[in-house]
C-alpha positions as CSV (number, residue, x, y, z in Angstrom):
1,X,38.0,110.3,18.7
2,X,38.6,114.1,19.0
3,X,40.5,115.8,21.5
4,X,41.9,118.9,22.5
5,X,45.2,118.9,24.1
6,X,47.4,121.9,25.1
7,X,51.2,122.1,25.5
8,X,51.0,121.1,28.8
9,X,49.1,117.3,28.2
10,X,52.4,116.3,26.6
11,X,55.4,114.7,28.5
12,X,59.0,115.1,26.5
13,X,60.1,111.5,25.2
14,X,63.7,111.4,23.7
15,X,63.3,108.7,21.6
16,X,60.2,106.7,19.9
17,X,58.9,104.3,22.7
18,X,57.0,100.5,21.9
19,X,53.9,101.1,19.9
20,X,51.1,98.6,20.0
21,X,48.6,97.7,17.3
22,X,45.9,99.3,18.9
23,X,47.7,102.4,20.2
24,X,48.9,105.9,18.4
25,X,51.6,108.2,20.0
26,X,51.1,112.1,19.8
27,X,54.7,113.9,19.2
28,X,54.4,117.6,19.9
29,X,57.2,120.1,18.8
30,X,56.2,123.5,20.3
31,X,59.4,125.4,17.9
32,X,59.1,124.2,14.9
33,X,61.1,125.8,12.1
34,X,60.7,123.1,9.6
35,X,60.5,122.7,5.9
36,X,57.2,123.7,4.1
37,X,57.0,120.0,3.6
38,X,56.8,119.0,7.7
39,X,57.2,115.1,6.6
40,X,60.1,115.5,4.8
41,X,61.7,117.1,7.9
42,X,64.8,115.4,9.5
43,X,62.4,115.2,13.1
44,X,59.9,113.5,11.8
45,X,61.7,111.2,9.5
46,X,63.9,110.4,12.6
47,X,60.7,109.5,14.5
48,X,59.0,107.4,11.9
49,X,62.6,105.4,11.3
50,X,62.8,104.6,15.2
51,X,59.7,103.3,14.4
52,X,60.1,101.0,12.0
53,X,63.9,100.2,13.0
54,X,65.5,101.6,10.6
55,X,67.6,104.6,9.8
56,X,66.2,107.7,8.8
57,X,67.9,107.7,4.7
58,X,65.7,104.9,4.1
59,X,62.2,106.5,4.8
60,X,60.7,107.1,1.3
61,X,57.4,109.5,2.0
62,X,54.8,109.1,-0.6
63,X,51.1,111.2,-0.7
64,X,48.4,109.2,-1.1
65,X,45.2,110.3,-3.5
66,X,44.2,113.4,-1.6
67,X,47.4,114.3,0.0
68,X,47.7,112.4,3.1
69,X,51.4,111.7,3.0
70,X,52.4,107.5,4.2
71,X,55.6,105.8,4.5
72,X,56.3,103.5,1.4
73,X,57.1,100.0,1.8
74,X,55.8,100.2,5.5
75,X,52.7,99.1,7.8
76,X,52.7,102.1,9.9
77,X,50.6,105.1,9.7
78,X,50.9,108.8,10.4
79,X,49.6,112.3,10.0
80,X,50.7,115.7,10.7
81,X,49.9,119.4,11.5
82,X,51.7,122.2,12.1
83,X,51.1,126.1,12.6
84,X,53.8,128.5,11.9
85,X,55.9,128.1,15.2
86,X,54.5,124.9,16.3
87,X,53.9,120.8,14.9
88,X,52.0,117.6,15.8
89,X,53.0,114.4,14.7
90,X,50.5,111.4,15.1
91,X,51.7,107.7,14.3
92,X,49.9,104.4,15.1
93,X,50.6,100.9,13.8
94,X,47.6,99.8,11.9
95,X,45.0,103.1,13.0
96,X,44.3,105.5,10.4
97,X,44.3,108.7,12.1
98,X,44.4,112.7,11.3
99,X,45.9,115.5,13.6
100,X,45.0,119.3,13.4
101,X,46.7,121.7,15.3
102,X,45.9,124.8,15.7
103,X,47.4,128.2,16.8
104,X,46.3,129.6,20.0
105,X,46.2,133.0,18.4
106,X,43.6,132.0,16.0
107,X,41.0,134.2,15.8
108,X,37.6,131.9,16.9
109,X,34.4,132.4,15.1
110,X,31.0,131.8,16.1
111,X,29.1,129.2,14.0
112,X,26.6,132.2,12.6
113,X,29.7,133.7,11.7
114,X,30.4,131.3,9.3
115,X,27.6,130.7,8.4
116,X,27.0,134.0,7.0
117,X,30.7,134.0,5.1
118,X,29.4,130.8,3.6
């Protein structure tokens, strides 16, 4: 499935709420200051802990063979973008899934434009 979703499609949630198997949960953190490494980042760790039950020390991130980082020891699976001021956490039980977020301020090109460049 592909969607685009603005700032304004996402409701504030304080803490992770009950995720089914056949559901995924979008977090959206619209100032993000984080590390270079976004799933090393206290946030997200947090998140993906409340998840699992447990507390945010144990989460051991591991990258799988092309860089898609996963929770070790764990049936739960995630992805994540972010954009210099802005991040987008996905998470789903038993989905594989990929997020990409991009900046408003991106310059669009057309697809000849690209074409040409490549």
């Amino acid at each position: 499935m592909i969607a685009a979703l603005a700032e304004k499609d996402f409701t504030p949630a304080a803490a992770a709420q009950p995720l089914s198997e056949q559901e995924f949960h979008l977090w959206f953190f619209p100032r993000w200051e984080g590390l270079s490494d976004a799933a090393e980042a206290l946030p997200v760790r947090a998140l993906l802990a409340a998840y699992l039950d447990r507390c945010a020390d144990a989460i051991r991130i591991e990258r799988g063979e092309h860089g898609k980082p996963r929770v070790a020891d764990a049936r739960l699976e995630f992805n994540l973008s972010h954009t210099s001021d802005a991040l987008l956490l996905g998470v789903s039980r038993n989905l594989p899934l990929g997020v990409d977020l991009e900046s408003a301020q991106r310059h669009v090109r057309s697809a000849s434009e690209l074409a040409r460049r490549f």
